[in-house]
MARPAKE-105221 format. One line per field, with one value per residue (C-alpha): x, y, z; residue in one letter. Coordinates in Angstrom, 3 decimals, always signed. Each point is the difference from the previous one (the first is absolute). Example, Ala and Ser with C-alpha at 12.3 -4.5 7.8 and 13.67 -1.06 7.14 Angstrom:
2
xx c(+12.300; +1.370)
yy c(-4.500; +3.440)
zz c(+7.800; -0.660)
r c(a; s)
! end
This chain:
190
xx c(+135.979; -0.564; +2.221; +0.729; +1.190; +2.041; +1.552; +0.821; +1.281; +2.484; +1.522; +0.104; +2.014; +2.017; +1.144; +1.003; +1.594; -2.142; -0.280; -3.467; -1.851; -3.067; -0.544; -2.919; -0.579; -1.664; -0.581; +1.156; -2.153; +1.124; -3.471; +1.181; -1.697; -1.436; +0.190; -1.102; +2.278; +0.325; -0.251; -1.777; -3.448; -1.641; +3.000; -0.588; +2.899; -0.413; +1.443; +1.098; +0.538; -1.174; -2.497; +1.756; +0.028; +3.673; +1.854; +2.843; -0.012; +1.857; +0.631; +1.514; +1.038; +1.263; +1.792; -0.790; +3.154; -1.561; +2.152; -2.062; +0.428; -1.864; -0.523; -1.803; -1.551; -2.085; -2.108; -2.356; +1.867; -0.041; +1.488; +3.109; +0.351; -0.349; +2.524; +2.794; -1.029; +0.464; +3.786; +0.676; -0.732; +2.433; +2.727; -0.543; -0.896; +2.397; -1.440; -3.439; -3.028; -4.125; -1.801; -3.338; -2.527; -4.109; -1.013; +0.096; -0.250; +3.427; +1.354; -1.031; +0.566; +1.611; +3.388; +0.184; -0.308; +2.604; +2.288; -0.404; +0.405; +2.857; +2.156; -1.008; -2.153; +2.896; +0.428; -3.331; -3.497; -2.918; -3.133; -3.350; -2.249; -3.367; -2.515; -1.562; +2.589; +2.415; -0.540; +3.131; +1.976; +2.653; +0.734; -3.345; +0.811; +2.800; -1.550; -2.260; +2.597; +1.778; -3.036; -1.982; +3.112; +3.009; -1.563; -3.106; -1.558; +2.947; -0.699; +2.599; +0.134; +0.765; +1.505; +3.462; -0.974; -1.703; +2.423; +2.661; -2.530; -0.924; +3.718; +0.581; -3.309; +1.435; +3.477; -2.000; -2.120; +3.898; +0.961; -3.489; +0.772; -3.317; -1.965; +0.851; -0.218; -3.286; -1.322; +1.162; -1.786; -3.291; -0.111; +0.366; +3.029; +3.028)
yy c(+63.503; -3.685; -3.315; +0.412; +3.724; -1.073; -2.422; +2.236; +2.595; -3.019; -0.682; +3.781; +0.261; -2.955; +1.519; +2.802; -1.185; +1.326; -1.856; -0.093; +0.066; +0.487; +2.716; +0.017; +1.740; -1.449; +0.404; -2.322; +0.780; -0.877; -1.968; -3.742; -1.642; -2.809; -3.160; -3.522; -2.152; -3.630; +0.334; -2.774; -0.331; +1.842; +2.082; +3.178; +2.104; +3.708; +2.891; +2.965; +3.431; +3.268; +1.697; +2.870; +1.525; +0.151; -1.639; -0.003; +1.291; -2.324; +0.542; -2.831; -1.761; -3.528; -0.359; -3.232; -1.446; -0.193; +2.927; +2.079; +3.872; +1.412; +3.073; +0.646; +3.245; +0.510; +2.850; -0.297; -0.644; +3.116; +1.022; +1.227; -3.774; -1.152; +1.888; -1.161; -3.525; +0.863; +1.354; -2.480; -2.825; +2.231; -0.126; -4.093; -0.771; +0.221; +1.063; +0.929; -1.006; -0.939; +0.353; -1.010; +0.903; +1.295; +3.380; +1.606; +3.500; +0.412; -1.966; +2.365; +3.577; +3.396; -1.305; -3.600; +1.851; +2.386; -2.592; -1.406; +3.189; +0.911; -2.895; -3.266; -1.067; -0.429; -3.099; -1.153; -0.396; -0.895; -1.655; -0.218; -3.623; +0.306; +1.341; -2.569; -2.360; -1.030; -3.436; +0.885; +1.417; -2.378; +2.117; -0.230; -3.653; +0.622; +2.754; -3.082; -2.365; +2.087; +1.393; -3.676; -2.020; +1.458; +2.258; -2.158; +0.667; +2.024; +2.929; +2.916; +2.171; +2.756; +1.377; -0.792; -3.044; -0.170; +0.965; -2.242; -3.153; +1.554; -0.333; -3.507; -1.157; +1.599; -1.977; -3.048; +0.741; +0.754; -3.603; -1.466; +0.988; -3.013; +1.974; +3.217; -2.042; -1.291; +3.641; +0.566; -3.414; +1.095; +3.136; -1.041; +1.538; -2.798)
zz c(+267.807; +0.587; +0.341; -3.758; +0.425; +2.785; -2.342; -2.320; +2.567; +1.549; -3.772; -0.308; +3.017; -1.142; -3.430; +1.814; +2.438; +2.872; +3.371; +0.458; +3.201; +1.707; +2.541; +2.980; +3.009; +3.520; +3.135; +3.406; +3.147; +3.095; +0.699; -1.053; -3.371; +1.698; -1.990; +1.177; +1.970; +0.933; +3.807; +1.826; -0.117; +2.882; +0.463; -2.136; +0.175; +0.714; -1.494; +2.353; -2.040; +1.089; -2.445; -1.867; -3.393; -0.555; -2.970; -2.080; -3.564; -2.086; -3.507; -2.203; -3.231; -1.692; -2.682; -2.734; +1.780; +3.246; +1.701; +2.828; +0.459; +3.089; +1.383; +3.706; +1.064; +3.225; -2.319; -2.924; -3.059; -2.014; -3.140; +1.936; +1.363; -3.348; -1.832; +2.618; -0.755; -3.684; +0.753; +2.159; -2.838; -2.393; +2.421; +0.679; -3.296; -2.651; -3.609; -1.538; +2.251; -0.939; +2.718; -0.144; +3.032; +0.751; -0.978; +3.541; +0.038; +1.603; -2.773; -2.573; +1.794; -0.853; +1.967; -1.780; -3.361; +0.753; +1.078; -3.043; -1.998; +2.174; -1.822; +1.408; -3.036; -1.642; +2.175; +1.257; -1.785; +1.788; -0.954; +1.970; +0.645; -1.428; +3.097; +1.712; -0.531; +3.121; -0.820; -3.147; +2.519; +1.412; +3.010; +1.419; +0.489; +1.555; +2.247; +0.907; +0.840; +2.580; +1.605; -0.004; +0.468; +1.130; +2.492; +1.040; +3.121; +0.867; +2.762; +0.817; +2.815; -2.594; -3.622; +0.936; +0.170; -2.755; -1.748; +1.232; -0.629; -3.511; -0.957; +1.395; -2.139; -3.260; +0.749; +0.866; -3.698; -2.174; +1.365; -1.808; -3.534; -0.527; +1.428; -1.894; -3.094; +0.689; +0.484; -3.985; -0.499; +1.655; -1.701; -3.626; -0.893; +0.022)
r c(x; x; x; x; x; x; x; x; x; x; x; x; x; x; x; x; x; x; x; x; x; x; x; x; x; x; x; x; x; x; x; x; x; x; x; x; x; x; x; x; x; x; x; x; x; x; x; x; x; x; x; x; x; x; x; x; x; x; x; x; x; x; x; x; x; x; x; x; x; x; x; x; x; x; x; x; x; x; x; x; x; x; x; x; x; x; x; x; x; x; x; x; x; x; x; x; x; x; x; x; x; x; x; x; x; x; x; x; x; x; x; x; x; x; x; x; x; x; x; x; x; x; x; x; x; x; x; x; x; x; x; x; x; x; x; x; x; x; x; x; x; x; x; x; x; x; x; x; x; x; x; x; x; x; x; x; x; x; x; x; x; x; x; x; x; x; x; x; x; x; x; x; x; x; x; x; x; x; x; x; x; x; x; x; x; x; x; x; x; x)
! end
């Protein structure tokens, strides 16, 4: 599936009357993504964080009309994760969804299948991008944006506060709708 299936799948989900959006998972550490900054010459600024492992989960999709649905976990993302992000678009979301995302293996288990089977195909078809192609996938850009812009060089004593700052960046991103638009620009698709 390329730009032109894509296509296809958007006027699909058009005729239909399907909101369409694009569904990715990621990960926030608590170690900062350090990104350059304009601080005086001579005067490089330093970055305190303990080293640690821990992260939040998040799980998330946007919609062709620039509407954000999170999800945050402090565990791996597993099938279980994603089916509760499934119900919780058909409870937000009124009507007959396409949602488009990668072909991770939690994205294609026993459970997501049976939830399908179990009645919610009746209201939600999903597609997969091509492999090797995050490039068509709108989300990644904005995945980017909060982790490169809204949380730049951003250090938290913990996943609390994490969390909290994750939330404040996504509110900061829903009052950009440019920016969200310019992710469907980059990747082809608007």
């Amino acid at each position: 599936m390329g730009r032109g299936a894509l296509a296809c799948d958007k006027k699909r989900a058009v005729e239909e009357g399907r909101t369409l959006l694009f569904v990715d998972e990621s990960g926030f550490y608590l170690l900062p993504a350090v990104v350059r900054t304009y601080a005086p010459v001579g005067e490089t600024p330093l970055l305190r964080s303990k080293l640690s492992h821990d992260h939040l989960s998040v799980i998330g999709g946007v919609s062709l009309k620039g509407k954000l649905y999170f999800q945050v976990h402090e565990q791996a993302i597993s099938s279980v994760e994603v089916r509760a992000f499934l119900e919780h678009l058909l409870r937000h979301i009124p009507g007959k969804l396409l949602i488009i995302w990668d072909g991770a293996t939690i994205h294609r288990s026993k459970l997501i299948k049976q939830f399908l089977s179990e009645g919610a195909a009746a209201r939600i078809h999903l597609e997969r991008f091509p492999g090797y192609a995050p490039e068509l996938d709108p989300e990644e850009g904005i995945w980017c944006h909060i982790k490169r812009v809204e949380m730049r060089n951003l250090c938290c004593r913990d996943l609390d506060e994490l969390h909290h700052e994750f939330r404040a960046a996504c509110q900061r991103l829903r009052q950009k709708p440019h920016v969200i638009e310019g992710c469907f620009q980059h990747s082809g698709l608007v």
